[in-house]
C-alpha positions, 0 to 999 in steps of 0.5 A, spaced: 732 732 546 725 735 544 718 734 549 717 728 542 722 724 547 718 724 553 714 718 556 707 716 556 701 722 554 699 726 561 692 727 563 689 722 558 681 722 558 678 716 563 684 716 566 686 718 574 688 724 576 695 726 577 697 728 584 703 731 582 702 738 577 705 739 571 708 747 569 703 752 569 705 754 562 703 748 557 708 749 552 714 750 556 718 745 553 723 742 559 727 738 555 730 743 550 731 748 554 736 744 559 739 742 552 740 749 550 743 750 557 748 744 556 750 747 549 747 742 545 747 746 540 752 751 541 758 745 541 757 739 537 765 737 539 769 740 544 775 735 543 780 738 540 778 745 544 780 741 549 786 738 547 788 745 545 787 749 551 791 743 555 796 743 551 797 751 552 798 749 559 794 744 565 792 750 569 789 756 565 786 763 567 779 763 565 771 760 564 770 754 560 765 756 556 769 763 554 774 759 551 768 756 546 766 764 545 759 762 550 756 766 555 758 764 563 753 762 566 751 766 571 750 763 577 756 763 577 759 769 574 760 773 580 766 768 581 774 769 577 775 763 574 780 758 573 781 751 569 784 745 570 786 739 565 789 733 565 788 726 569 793 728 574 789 735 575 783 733 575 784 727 580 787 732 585 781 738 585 776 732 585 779 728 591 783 735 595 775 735 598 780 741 603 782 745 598 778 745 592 770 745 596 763 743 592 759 748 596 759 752 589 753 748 587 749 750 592 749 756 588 745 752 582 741 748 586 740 752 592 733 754 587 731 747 583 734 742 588 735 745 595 739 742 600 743 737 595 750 733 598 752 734 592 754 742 594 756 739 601 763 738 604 766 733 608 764 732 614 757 733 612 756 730 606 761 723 610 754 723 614 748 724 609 752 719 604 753 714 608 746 713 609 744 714 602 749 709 600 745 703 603 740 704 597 746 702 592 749 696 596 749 690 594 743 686 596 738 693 594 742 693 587 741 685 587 734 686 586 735 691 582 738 687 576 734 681 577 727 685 577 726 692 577 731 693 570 729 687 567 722 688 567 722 695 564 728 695 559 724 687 556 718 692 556 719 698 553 724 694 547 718 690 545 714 695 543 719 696 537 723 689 536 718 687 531 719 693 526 725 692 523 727 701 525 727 705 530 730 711 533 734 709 539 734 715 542 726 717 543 724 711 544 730 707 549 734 711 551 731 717 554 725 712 556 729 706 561 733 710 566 727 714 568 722 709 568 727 704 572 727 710 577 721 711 578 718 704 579 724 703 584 720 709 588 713 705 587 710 711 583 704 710 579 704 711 572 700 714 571 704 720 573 710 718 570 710 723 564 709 728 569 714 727 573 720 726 568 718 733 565 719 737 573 725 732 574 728 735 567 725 742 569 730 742 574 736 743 572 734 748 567 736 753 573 743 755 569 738 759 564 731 759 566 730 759 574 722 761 574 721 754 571 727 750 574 724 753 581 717 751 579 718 744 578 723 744 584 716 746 589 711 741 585 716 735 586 717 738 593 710 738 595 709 732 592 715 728 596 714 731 602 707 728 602 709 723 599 714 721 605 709 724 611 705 717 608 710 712 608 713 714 614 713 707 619 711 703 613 715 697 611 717 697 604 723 696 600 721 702 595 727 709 595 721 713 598 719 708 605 727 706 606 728 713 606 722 716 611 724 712 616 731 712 615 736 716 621 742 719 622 746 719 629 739 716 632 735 722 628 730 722 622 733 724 616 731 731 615 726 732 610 729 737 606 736 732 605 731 726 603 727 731 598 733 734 595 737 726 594 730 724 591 729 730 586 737 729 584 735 722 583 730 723 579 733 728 574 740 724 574 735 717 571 733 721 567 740 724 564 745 722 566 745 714 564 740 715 557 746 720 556 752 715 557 748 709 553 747 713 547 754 714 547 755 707 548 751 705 541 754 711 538 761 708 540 759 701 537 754 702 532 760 707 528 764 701 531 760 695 527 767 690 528 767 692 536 759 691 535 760 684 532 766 682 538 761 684 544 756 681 539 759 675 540 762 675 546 757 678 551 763 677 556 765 684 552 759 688 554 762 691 561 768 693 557 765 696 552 760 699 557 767 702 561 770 705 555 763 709 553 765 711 559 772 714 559 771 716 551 764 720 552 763 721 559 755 724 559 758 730 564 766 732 562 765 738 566 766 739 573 766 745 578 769 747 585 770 753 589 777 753 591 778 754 599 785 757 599 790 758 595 793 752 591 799 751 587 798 746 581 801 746 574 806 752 576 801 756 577 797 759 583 789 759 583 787 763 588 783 763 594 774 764 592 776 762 585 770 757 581 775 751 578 772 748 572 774 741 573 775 738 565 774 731 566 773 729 559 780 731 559 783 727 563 779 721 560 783 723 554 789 725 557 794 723 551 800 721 556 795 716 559 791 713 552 794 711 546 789 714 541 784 717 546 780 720 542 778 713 538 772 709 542 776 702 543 773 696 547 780 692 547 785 698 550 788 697 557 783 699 562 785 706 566 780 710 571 776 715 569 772 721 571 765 720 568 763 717 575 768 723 579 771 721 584 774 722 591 768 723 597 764 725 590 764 718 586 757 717 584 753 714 589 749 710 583 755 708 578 754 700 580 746 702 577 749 705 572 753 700 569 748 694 572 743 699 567 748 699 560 749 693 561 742 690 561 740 694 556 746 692 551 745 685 552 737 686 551 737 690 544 743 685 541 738 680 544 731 683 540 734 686 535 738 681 530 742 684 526 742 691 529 746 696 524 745 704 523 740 706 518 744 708 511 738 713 510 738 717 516 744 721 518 750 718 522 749 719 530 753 725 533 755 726 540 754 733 541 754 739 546 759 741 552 757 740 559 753 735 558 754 730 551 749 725 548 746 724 540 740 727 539 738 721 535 740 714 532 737 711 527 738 703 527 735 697 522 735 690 525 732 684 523 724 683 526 725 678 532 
């Protein structure tokens, strides 16, 4: 994705100044940088490698990124490295919380997103979710699916329903999430494109940490007044929820608040425009399936669950082990990084017949693209909330949706996060 793909123009004459700053630097592109960190361009598909390296043994010495001939990242190069595969491997690293620890993240985030519960262990990551949890419940999520989601997905694909084309990419997919997000935390939007550019800054920490810790001391700054404003306010938006929410009778602190909200943000705007990509690349190369879930919308959550399972917009994940383990006939050490291949285990062939076809109508077995254990997204109820509708809303105002004969067929690519750079569609004008 390029900065072409980001939201409404910044700073326009005769506008409202925005609050928040962008980089410094003008022509630091966000967007292609955390491409290049995901292996955008390096990976187009990591599959077969995968299958390959599983078959050679669940639990192997190594990084990830060496067995593709890539460069550790080096956030974590001091650490010695292990891999494990398969779906019985790597719901035990995800789930064994004792063993196999999430505090390594705090090496990536300790410079972008700051305390993060994504790099905490029980019982401290049980204390903040348990909080946090309460914005994805079923009564906020109601509101959610009945106004908020609505409202911009109807939004955005109006402003192309009519043309007969589109490149669902730039113009959807990376747009809704986003957009969704950023209206849940009552933001103006005039500041919306700047803020999806700091978002995106922060995870370009794995090779460009200057602007990765840029983006997360403007996103701070911004948060934390933010937060000072809506303190003892009523509202139903993320931010006043959150400054006024306590734990064990304390106000949440502010640097946890400010550090969920940035990872918020950066997962709206990566994650789920990733997974529903995946998910039209899966049905648009599919047009049977396509036309099954065209004509039985009861189909759109399965064909949501298996984008999921065949593509999962992150099939890679770390931990540290915190002692020795024994796992797959092998003993990984105490301090070792552990890459997790979820993308292997949503593959394992000994659980899927042909896992590597996309197929709405196969059994439904759990995957890994949400995790799993203590670490399950706490989003992922939203996330599918969000595919669905945005499924239904393009097989509503697109007729006849169908990929561009002219254009190039979509691919998935990279390794660490997976998605098309573009996918081109004709359809017939609402």
């Amino acid at each position: 994705m390029s900065s072409s793909t980001s939201t409404s123009s910044i700073g326009e004459a005769g506008g409202p100044k925005p609050r928040i700053e962008d980089f410094s630097d003008p022509h630091f592109d966000p967007f292609a940088t955390f491409d290049r960190a995901t292996g955008q361009a390096e990976v187009t598909d990591p599959y077969p490698r995968f299958h390959e390296l599983h078959a050679a043994g669940s639990v192997q010495p190594g990084d990830i990124r060496q067995s593709f001939a890539l460069q550790r990242f080096g956030v974590w190069a001091k650490y010695p490295s292990y891999m494990v595969f398969g779906h019985e491997n790597v719901a035990r690293a995800l789930l064994e919380t004792k063993v196999f620890s999430s505090t390594i993240a705090k090496d990536l985030y300790v410079g972008a997103f700051g305390e993060s519960i994504n790099a905490m262990d029980p019982p401290e990551h049980t204390r903040y979710r348990a909080l946090f949890q309460q914005a994805f419940l079923p009564r906020p999520l109601k509101v959610w699916g009945t106004e908020v989601i609505p409202a911009v997905v109807d939004a955005i694909v109006g402003k192309f329903k009519n043309r007969g084309a589109a490149e669902l990419v730039s113009e959807f997919t990376v747009r809704f999430p986003f957009e969704i997000i950023y209206a849940q935390l009552g933001l103006p939007e005039h500041e919306l494109a700047i803020f999806h550019r700091l978002s995106t800054g922060l995870m370009c920490t794995l090779i460009d940490y200057d602007h990765a810790h840029e983006a997360s001391l403007k996103m701070g700054t911004y948060l934390s007044g933010l937060l000072e404003e809506r303190r003892g306010r009523e509202g139903t938006d993320f931010i006043t929820m959150l400054a006024n929410a306590e734990v064990d009778g304390e106000r949440l602190p502010d640097e946890i608040t400010i550090s969920f909200l940035r990872q918020l943000m950066n997962a709206a705007g990566d994650t789920t425009y990733r997974a529903t990509g995946n998910l039209l690349v899966g049905l648009l190369t599919n047009p049977e399936q396509l036309d099954a879930v065209r004509a039985d919308r009861k189909l759109v959550p399965k064909a949501v669950d298996e984008a999921l399972r065949w593509e999962a917009p992150l099939p890679t994940l770390s931990r540290l082990t915190l002692c020795d383990v024994s796992m797959g006939g092998k003993v990984i050490p105490a301090g070792h990084k552990v890459d997790v291949i979820a993308g292997s285990a949503n593959r394992d062939p000994d659980r899927n017949a042909n896992p590597d076809g996309f197929s709405l109508f196969r059994p439904m077995i759990r995957h890994f693209a949400f995790a799993y254990g203590p670490h399950v997204c706490l989003g992922m109820h939203l996330v599918r909330i969000e595919m669905e509708r945005a499924l239904n809303t393009l097989l509503d105002c697109l007729p006849n949706i169908r990929l561009d004969p002219a254009k190039p067929r979509p691919a998935i690519v990279g390794l660490h996060s997976r998605s098309p750079e573009a996918v081109h569609v004709l359809f017939d004008p609402a």
